[in-house]
N, C-alpha and C positions, 0 to 999 in steps of 0.2 A: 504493500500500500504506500501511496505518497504521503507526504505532513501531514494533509487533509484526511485524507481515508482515515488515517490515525486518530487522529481526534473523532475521525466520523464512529470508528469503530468505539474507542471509550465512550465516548455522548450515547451511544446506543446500550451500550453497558450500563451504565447509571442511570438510563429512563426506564429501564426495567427495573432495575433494582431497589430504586428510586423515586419514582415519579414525582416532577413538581422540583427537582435538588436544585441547588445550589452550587454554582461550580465558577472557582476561581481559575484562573488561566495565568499561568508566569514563566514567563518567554525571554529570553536571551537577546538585545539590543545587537541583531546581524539578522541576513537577510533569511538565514537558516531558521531563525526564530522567530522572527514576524512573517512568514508567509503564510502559516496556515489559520490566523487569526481569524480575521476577517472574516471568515467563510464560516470557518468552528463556528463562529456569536450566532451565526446565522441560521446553521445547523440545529445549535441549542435551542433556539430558539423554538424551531417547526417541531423539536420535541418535547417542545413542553417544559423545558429547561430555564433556569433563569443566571444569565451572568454579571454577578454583582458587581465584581473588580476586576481587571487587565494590571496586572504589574509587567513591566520591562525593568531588565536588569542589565549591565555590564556581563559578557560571558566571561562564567569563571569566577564572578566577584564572589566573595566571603562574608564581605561584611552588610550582613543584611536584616538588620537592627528594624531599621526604620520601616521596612517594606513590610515584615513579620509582622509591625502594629497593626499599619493597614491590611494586612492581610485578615489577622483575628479579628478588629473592628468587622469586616465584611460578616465575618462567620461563615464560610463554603461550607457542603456536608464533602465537598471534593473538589480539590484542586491541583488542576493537572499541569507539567513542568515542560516544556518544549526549549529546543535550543542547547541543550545543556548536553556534557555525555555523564558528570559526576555535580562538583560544585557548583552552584549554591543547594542542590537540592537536600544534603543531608544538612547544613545551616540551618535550611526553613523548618525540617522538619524537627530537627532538634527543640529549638527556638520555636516553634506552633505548638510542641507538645510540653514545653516548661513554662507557656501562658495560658495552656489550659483549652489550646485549640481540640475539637476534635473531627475536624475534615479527614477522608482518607484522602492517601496520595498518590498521584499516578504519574506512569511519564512514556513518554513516548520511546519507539525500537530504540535508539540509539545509545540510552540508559539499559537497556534490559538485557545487557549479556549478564550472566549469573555472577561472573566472577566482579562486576562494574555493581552490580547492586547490595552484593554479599559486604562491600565497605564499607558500605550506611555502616552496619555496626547494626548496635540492639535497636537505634531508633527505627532504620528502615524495615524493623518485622511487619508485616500487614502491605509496605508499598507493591503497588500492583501498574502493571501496564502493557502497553500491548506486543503481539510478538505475533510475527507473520508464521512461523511455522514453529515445529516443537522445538524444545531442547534436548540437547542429547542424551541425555539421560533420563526421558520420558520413560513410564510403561507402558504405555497403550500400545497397538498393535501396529509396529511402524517396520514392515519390511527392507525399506533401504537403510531406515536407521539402524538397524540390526548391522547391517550389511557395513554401514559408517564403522559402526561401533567395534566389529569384527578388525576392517584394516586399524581402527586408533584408537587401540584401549581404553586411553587416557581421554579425559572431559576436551570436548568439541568447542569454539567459540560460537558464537552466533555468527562470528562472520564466515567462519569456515562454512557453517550451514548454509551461510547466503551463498556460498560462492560455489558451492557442492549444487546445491537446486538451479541458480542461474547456469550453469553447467551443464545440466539437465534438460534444459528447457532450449538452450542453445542448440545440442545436439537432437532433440526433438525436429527443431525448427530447420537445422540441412540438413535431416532424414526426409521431410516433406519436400524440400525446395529439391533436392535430388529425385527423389521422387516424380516428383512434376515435369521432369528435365530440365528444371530452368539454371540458369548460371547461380552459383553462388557468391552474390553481393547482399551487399546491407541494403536494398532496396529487396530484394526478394526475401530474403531471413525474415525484415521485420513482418513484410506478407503475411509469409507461414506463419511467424511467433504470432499473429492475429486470427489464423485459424484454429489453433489451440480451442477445444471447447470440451469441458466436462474430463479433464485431462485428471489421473491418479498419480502420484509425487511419489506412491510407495510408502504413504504415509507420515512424509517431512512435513507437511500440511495436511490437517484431518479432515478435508472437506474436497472434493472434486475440483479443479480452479478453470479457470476461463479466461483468456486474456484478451479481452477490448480494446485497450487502447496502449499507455506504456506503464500499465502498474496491474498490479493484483490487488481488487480491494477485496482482503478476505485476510483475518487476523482473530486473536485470540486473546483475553482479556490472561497473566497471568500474574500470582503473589506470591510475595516473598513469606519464605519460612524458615526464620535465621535459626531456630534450632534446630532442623533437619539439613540448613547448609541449603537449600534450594528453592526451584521455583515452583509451582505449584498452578496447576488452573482453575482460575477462578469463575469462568465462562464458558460458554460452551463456543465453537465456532462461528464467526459473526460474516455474512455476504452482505457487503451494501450493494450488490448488485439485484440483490432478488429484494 
């Protein structure tokens, strides 16, 4: 999923679970952090959602003293962290949960490799966010993950997953353009990669996927569980396409 998808999929998350919530949104002052704003308010909006405050911060800043009042002032039941891959978010939450905030907290892929969120520490038990396909060390029934897990005994990143599926999906895509007889360029590839429909990952993603345009919007709400060391899902598989 792109920025947006992301936030589409957590907003969809919280109107279930939720209905009516509250949700702060605090974004990283670069282009990586303000892009999917706009859109999110908009999103929340059509679901029912209401968004009290926008903070922007400095990426990376730490000291976030001042932002935390206004954040608690607002009261979110959940407030989501964009922009960021670690700092400020274990700050806010540290600082939200010693003023007595009780928002949960979420963050989008870029935060949600296990080993990036395991550094919260005890504050980040409960943070949850999204993630396009499993973790490696899922249980569920995931045949290539099996297969991962067989070549690399040792814990997977998330990016290595992106890069294993993209991978995947690639050679998918000049199996068809071959297929077709056509030449293999980036003009035909992307083609294919667009006929992709109802396609199986083997499990790396627990839902069929479909590629429309240049994202997959289909992702998975998951949470952290500092005493078991991992992440854990909290949702079931979410399509904004259906």
């Amino acid at each position: 999923p792109d920025y947006t998808e992301m936030f589409g999929i957590l907003l969809n998350h919280i109107a279930k679970e939720k209905p009516g919530a509250k949700v702060a949104f605090v974004y990283s002052d670069s282009e990586f952090g303000r892009d999917p704003i706009e859109t999110s308010e908009a999103t929340a909006k059509k679901l029912g959602l209401s968004v009290p405050i926008k903070i922007m911060t400095p990426a990376g800043s730490v000291d976030v003293s001042t932002e935390v009042i206004k954040l608690r002032r607002a009261a979110p039941d959940y407030t989501i962290f964009h922009g960021y891959i670690l700092a400020p978010i274990p700050e806010f939450i540290q600082q939200g949960k010693q003023q007595g905030m009780t928002s949960k907290w979420m963050g989008t892929f870029w935060t949600m490799d296990s080993s990036t969120v395991m550094k919260m520490g005890e504050a980040g038990d409960g943070f949850m966010g999204v993630m396009p396909f499993r973790y490696y060390y899922d249980t569920e029934k995931a045949p290539m993950l099996e297969k991962i897990r067989a070549l690399r005994p040792e814990y997977q990143s998330t990016a290595y997953i992106q890069g294993f599926l993209t991978a995947m999906l690639f050679t998918e895509a000049a199996k068809r353009t071959l297929d077709a007889g056509k030449p293999l360029d980036g003009k035909n590839l992307k083609a294919a990669l667009n006929t992709i429909k109802n396609f199986d990952t083997g499990g790396i993603i627990g839902t069929p996927i479909t590629i429309s345009g240049n994202s997959i919007p289909v992702g998975r709400v998951y949470r952290a569980d500092m005493k078991a060391q991992k992440m854990v899902a909290a949702s079931d598989w979410i399509n904004l396409a259906k």
